[in-house]
BALOBA-1460 file (C-alpha; in Angstrom, 3 decimals):
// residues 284
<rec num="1" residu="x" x="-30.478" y="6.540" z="29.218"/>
<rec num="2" residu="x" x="-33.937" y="7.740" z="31.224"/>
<rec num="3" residu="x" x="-36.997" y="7.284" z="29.869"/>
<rec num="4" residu="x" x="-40.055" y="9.646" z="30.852"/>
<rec num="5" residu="x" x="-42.984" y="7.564" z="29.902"/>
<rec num="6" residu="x" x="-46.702" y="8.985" z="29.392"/>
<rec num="7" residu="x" x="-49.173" y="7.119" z="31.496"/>
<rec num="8" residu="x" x="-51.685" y="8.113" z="28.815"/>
<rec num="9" residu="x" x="-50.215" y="6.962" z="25.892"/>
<rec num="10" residu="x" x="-52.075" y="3.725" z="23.125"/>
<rec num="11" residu="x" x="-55.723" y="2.259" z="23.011"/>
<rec num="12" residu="x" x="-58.299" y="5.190" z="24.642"/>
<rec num="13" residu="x" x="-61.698" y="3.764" z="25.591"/>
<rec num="14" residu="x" x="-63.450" y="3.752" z="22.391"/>
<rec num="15" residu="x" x="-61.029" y="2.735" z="20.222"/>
<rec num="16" residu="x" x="-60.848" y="-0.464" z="22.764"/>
<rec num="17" residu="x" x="-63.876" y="-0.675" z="22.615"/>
<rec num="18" residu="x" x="-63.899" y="-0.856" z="18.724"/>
<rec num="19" residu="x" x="-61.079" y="-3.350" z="18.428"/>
<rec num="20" residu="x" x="-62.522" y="-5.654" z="21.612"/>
<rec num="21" residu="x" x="-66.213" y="-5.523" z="19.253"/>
<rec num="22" residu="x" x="-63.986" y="-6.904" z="16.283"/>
<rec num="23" residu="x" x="-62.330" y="-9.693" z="18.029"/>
<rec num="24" residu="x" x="-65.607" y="-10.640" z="19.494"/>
<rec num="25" residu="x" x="-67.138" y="-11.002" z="16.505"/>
<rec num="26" residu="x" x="-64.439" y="-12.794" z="15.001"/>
<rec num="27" residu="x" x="-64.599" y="-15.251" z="18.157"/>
<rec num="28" residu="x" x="-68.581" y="-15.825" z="17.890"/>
<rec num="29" residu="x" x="-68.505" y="-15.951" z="14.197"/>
<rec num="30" residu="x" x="-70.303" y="-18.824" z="12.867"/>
<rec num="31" residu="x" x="-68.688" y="-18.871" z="9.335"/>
<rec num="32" residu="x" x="-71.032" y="-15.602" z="7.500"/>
<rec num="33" residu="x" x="-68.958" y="-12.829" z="6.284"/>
<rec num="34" residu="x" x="-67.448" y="-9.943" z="9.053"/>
<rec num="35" residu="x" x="-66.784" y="-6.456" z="7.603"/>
<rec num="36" residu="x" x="-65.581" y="-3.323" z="9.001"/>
<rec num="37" residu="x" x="-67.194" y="0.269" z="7.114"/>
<rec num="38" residu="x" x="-64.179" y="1.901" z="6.563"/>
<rec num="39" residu="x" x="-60.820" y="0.867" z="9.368"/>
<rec num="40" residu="x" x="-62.127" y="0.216" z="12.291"/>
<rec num="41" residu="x" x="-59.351" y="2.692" z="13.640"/>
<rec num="42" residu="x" x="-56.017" y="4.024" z="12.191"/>
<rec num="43" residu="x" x="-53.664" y="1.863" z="12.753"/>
<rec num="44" residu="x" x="-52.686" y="-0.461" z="10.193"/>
<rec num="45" residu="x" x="-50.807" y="-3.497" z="11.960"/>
<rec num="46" residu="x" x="-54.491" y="-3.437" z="13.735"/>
<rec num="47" residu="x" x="-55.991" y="-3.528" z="9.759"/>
<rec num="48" residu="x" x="-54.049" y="-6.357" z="9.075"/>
<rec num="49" residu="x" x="-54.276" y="-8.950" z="12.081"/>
<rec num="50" residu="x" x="-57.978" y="-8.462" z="11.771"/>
<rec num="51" residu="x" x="-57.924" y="-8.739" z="8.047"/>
<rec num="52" residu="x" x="-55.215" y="-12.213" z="8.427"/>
<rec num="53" residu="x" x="-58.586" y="-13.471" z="10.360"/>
<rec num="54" residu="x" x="-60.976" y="-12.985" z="8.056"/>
<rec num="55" residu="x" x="-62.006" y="-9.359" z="8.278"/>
<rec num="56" residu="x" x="-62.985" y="-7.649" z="4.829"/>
<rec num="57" residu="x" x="-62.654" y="-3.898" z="5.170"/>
<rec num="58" residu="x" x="-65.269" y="-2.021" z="3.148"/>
<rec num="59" residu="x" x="-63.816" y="1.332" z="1.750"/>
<rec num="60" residu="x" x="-67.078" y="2.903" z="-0.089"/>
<rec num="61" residu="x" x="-70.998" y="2.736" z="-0.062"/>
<rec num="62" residu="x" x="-71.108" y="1.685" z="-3.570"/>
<rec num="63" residu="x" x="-68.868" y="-1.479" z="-2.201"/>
<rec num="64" residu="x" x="-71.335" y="-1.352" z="0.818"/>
<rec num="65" residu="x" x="-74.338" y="-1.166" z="-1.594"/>
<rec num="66" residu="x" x="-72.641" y="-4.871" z="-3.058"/>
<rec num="67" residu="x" x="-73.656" y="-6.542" z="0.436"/>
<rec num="68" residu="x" x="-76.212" y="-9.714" z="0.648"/>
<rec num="69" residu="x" x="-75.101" y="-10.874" z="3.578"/>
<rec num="70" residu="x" x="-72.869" y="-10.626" z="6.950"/>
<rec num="71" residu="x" x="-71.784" y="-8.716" z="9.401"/>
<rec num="72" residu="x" x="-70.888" y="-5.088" z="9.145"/>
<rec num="73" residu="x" x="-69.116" y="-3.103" z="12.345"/>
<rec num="74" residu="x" x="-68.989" y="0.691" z="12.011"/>
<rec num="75" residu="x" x="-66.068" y="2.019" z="12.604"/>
<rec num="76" residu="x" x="-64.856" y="3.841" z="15.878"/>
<rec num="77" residu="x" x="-65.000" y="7.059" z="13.621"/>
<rec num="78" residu="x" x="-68.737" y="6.402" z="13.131"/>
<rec num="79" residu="x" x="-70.410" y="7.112" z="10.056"/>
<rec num="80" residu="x" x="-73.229" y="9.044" z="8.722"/>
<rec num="81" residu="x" x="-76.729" y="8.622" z="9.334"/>
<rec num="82" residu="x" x="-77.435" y="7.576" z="5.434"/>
<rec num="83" residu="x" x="-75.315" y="5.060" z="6.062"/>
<rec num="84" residu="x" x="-77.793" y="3.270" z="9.017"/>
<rec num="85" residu="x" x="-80.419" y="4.336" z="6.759"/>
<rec num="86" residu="x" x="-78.423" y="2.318" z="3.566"/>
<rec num="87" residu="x" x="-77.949" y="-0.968" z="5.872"/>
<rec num="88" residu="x" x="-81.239" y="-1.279" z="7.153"/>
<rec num="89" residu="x" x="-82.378" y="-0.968" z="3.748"/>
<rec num="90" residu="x" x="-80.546" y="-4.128" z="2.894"/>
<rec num="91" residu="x" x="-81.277" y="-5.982" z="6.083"/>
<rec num="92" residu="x" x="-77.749" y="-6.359" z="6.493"/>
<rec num="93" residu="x" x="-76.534" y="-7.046" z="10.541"/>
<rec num="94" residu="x" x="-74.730" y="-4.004" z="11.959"/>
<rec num="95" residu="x" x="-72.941" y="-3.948" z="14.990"/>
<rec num="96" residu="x" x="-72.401" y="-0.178" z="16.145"/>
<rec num="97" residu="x" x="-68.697" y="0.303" z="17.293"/>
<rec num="98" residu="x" x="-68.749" y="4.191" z="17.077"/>
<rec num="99" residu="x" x="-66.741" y="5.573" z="20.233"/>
<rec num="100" residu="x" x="-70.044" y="7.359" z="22.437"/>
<rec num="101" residu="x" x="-67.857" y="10.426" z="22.457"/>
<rec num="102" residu="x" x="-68.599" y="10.506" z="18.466"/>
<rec num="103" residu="x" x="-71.956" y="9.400" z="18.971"/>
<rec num="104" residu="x" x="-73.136" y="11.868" z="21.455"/>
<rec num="105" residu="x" x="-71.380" y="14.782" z="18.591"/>
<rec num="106" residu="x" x="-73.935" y="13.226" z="15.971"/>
<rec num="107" residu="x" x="-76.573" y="13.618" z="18.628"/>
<rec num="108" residu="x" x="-76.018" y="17.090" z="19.034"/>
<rec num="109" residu="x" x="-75.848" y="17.716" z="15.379"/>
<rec num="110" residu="x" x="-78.816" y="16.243" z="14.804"/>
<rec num="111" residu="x" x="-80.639" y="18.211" z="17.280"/>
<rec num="112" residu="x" x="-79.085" y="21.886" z="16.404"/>
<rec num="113" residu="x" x="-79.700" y="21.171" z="13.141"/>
<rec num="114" residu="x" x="-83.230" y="20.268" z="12.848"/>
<rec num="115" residu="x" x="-83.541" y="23.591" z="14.937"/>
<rec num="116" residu="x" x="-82.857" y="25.246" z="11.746"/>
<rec num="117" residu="x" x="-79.023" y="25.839" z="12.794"/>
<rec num="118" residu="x" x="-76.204" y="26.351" z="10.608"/>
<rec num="119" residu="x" x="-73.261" y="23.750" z="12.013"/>
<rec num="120" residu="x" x="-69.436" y="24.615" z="12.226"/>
<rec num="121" residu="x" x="-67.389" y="21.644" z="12.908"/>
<rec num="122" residu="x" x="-64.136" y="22.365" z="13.927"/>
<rec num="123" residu="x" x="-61.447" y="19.372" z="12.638"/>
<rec num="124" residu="x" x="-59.873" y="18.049" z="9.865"/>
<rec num="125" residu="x" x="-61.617" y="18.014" z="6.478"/>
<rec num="126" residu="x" x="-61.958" y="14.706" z="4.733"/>
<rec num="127" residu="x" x="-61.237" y="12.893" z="8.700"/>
<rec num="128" residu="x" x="-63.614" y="9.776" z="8.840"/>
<rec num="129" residu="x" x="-64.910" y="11.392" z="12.273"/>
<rec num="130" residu="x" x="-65.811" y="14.863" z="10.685"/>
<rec num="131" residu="x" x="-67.642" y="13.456" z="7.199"/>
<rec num="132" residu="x" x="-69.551" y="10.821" z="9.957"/>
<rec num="133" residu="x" x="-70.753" y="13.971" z="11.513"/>
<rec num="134" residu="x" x="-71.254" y="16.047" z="8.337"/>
<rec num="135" residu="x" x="-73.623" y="13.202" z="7.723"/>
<rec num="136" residu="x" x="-76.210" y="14.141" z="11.000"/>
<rec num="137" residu="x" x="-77.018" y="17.341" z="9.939"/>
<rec num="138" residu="x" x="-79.938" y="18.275" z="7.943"/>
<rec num="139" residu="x" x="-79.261" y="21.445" z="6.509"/>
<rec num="140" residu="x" x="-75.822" y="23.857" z="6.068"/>
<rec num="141" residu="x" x="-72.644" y="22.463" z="7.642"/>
<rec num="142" residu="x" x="-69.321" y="23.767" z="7.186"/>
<rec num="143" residu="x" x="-65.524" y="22.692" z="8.343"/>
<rec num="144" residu="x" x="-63.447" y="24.793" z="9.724"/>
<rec num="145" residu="x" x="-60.049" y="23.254" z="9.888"/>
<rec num="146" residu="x" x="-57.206" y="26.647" z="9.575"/>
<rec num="147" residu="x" x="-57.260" y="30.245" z="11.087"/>
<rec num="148" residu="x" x="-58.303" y="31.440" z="7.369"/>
<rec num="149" residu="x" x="-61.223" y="29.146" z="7.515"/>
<rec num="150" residu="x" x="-62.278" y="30.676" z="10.575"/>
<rec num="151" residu="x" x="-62.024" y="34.321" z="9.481"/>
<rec num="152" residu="x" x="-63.420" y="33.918" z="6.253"/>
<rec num="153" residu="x" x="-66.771" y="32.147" z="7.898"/>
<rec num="154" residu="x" x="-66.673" y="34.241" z="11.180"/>
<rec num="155" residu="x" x="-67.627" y="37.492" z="8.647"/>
<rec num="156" residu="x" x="-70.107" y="35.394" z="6.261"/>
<rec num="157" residu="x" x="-72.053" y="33.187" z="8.703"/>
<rec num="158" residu="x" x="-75.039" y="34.708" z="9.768"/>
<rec num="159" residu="x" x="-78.101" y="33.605" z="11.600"/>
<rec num="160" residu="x" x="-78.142" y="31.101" z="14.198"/>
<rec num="161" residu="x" x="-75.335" y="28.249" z="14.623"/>
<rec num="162" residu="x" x="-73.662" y="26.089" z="16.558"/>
<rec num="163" residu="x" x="-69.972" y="24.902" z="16.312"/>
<rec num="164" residu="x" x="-68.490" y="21.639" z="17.711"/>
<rec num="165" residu="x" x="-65.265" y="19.661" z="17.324"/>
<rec num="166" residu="x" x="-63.635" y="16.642" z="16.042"/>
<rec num="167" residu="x" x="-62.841" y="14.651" z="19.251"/>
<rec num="168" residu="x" x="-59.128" y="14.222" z="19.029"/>
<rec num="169" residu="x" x="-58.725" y="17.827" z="17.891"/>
<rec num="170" residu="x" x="-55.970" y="20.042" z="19.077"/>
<rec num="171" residu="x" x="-57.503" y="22.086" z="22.405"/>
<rec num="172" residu="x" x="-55.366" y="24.798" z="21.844"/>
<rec num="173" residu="x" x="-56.221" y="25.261" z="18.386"/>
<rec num="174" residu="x" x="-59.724" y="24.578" z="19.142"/>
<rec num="175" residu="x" x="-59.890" y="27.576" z="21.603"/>
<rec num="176" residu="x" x="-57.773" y="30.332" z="19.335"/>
<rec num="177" residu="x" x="-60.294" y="29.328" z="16.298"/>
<rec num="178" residu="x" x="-63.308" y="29.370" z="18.280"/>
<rec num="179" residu="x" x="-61.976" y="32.903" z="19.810"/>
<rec num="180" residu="x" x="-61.801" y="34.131" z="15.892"/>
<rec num="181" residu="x" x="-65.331" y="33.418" z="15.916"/>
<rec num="182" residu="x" x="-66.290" y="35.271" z="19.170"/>
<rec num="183" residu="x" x="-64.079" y="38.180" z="18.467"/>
<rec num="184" residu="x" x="-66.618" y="38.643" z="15.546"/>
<rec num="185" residu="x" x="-69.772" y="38.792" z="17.575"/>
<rec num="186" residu="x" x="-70.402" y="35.244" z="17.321"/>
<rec num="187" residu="x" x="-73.494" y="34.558" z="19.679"/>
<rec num="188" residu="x" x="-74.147" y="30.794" z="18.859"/>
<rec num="189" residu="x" x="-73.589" y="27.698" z="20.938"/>
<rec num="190" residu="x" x="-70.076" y="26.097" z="21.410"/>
<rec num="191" residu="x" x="-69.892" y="23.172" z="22.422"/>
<rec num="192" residu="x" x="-66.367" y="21.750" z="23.237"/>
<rec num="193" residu="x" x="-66.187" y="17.867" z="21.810"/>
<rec num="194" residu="x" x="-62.776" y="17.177" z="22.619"/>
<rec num="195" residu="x" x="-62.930" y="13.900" z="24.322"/>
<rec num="196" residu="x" x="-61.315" y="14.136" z="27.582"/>
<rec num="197" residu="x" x="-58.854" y="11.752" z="27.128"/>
<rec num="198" residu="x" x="-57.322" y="13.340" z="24.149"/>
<rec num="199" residu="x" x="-57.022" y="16.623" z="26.285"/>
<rec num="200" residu="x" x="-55.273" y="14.833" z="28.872"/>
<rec num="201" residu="x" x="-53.192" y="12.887" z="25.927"/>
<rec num="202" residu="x" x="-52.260" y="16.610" z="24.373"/>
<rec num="203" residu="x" x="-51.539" y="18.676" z="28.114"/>
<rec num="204" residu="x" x="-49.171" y="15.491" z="29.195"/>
<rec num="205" residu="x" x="-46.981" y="15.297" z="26.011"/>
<rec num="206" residu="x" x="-46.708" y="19.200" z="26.067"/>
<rec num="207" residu="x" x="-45.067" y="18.516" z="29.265"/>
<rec num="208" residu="x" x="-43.046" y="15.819" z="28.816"/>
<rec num="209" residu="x" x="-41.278" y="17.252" z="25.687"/>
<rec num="210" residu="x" x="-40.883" y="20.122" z="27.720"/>
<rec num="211" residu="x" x="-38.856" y="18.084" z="30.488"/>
<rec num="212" residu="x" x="-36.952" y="15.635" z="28.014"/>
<rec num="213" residu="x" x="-33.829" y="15.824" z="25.458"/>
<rec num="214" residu="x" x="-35.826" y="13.923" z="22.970"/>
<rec num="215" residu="x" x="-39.468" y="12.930" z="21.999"/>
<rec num="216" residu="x" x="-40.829" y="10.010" z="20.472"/>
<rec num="217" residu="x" x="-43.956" y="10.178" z="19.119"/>
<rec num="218" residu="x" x="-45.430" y="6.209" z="18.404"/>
<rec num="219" residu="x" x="-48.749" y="5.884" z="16.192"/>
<rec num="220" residu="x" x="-50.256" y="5.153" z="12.800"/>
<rec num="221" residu="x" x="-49.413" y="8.123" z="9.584"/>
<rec num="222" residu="x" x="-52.895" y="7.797" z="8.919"/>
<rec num="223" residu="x" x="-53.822" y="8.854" z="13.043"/>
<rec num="224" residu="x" x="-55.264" y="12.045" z="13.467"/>
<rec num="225" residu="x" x="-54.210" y="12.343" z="17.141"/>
<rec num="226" residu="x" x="-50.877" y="10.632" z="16.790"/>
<rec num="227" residu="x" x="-50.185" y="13.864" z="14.023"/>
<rec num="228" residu="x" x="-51.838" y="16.437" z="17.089"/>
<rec num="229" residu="x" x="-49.284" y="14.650" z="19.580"/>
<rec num="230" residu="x" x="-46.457" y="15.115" z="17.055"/>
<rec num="231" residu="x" x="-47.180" y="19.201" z="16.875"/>
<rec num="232" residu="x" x="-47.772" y="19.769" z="20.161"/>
<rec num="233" residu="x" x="-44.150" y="17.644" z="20.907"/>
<rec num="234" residu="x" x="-42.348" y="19.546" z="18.329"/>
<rec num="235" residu="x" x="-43.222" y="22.831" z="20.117"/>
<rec num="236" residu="x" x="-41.779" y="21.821" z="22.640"/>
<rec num="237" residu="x" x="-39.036" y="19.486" z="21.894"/>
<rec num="238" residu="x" x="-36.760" y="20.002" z="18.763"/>
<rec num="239" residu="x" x="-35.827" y="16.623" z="18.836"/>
<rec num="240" residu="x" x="-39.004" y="14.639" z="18.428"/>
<rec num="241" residu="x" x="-38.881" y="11.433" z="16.415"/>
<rec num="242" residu="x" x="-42.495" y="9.599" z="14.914"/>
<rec num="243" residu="x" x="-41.999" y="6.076" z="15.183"/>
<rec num="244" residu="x" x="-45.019" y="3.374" z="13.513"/>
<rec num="245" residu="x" x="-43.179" y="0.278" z="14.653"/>
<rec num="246" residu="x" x="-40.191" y="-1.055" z="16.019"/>
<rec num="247" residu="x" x="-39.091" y="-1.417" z="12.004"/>
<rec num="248" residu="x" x="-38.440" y="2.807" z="12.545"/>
<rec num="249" residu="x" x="-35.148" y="2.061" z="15.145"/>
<rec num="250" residu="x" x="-32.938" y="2.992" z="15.890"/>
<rec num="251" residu="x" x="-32.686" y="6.385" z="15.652"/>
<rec num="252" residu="x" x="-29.907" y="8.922" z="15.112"/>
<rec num="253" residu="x" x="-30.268" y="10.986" z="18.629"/>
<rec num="254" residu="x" x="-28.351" y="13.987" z="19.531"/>
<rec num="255" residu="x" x="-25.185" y="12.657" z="21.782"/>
<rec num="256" residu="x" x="-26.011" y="15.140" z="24.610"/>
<rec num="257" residu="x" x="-29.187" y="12.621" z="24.987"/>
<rec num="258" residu="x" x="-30.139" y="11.492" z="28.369"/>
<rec num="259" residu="x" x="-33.238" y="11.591" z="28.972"/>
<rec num="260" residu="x" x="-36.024" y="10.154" z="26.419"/>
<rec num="261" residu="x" x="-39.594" y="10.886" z="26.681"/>
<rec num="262" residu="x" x="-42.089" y="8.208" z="24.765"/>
<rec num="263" residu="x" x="-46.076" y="8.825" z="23.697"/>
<rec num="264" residu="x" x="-48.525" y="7.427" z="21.812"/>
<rec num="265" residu="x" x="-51.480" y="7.781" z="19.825"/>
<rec num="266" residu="x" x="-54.763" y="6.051" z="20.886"/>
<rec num="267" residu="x" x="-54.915" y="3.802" z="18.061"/>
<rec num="268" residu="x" x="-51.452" y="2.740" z="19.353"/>
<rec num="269" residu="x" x="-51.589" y="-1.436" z="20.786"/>
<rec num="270" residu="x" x="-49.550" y="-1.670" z="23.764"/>
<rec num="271" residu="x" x="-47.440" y="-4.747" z="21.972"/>
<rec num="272" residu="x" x="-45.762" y="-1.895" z="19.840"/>
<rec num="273" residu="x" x="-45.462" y="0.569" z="22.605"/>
<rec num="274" residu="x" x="-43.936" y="-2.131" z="24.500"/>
<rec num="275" residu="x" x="-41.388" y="-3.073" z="22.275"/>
<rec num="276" residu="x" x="-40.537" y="0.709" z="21.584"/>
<rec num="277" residu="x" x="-40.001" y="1.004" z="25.264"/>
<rec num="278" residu="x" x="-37.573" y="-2.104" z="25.355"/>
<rec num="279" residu="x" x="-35.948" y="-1.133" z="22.652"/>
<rec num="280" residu="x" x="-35.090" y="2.140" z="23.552"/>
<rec num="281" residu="x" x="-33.660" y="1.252" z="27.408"/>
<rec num="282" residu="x" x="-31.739" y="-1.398" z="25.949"/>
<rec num="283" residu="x" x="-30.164" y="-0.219" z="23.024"/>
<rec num="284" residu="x" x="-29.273" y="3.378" z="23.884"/>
């Protein structure tokens, strides 16, 4: 059996950078409290080695308003701006882990908006990412997250806007909804959001499940671009399998199989793409 790796595949920069704050909190800790706002990132064997070493995972701002004392570390996601507001309040320690491809989205929202701009962010509603951003605009923001979405607001919008994107969005999709828009006379600003490396992640697993008998797909359920990976592989590749952890093998592959092709998401350690890997040139 041949395996066609992706060299892009697991941690991207910021979520890295997220997990790497964690640890280094963890490692300097002098014995206060260490929470995370929400998971730092999706992936829940992440979750739990932090939380095995003390790490207390807040999952609400009344739970957040609860706080006397400690350390809290926003999420890679990031959060809203009430949020900053809500700690400071309480003179609680943050430490900012939001990945500066989020960050510079809540800067731009923040600066259309108090322009008087309506906001369009294309993503996934109820996505950590997209209700942080929600959160840095001042006045009307809507989600646009389906083709019916787009239509609907394309005719009812009026008045100046300005539409960005969740940063691990589909491209493709981003471009055919943002085209819905245009096609009705949109004249706004669009700005594209899309973190580069989750374009490169997207174009190089389109390829590879082009080139390979079967797919796997490695990542957190709860990973919005592990679930963009797994679409874009099924288009191309009727035999794509989602795998979490090694626990998921084997699986039952067509016999005609010889050539494998393995992704991840970016909230993916390298330990379990690793021992996917291994697995899969030793056992089939």
């Amino acid at each position: 059996m041949k395996i066609k790796m992706a060299k892009n595949a697991g941690f991207c920069f910021g979520v890295r950078r997220a997990v790497d704050t964690v640890y280094e909190q963890i490692a300097d800790n002098d014995g206060s409290p260490i929470y995370t706002y929400g998971l730092i990132i999706h992936n829940m064997e992440v979750v739990r080695d932090l939380e095995a070493k003390g790490v207390t995972v807040i999952r609400s701002e009344e739970e957040l308003k609860t706080l006397e004392h400690g350390t809290v570390i926003i999420r890679a996601h990031g959060v809203a701006k009430r949020i900053y507001n809500l700690l400071a309040e309480q003179g609680i320690k943050v430490i900012d882990a939001t990945c500066p491809y989020v960050q510079r989205i809540h800067r731009i929202v923040e600066k259309e908006s108090r322009e008087g701009k309506k906001i369009i962010i294309i993503g996934n509603l109820g996505h950590p990412e997209v209700e942080g951003i929600r959160g840095w605009a001042d006045g009307e923001v809507f989600v646009v997250e389906a083709e019916e979405d787009a239509v609907r607001l394309a005719d009812e919008i009026s008045g100046d806007s300005c539409i960005v994107s969740q940063t691990t969005f589909n491209y493709n999709k981003f471009k055919d909804l943002v085209d819905i828009f245009v096609e009705k006379d949109y004249n706004g600003n669009v700005v594209n959001t899309i973190c580069n490396a989750t374009e490169e992640r997207q174009i190089e697993t389109g390829r590879i499940a082009k080139e390979v008998d079967a797919m796997i797909v490695i990542g957190d359920i709860h990973s919005s671009n592990t679930a963009k990976l797994l679409e874009i592989s099924r288009k191309e590749c009727t035999n794509t399998y989602f795998v979490q952890t090694l626990k998921d093998l084997p699986l039952d592959l067509p016999e005609t199989t010889t050539l494998i092709g393995i992704t991840a998401g970016a909230s993916t350690p390298n330990n379990i793409i690793e021992e996917v890997q291994n697995y899969v040139r030793i056992n089939f």
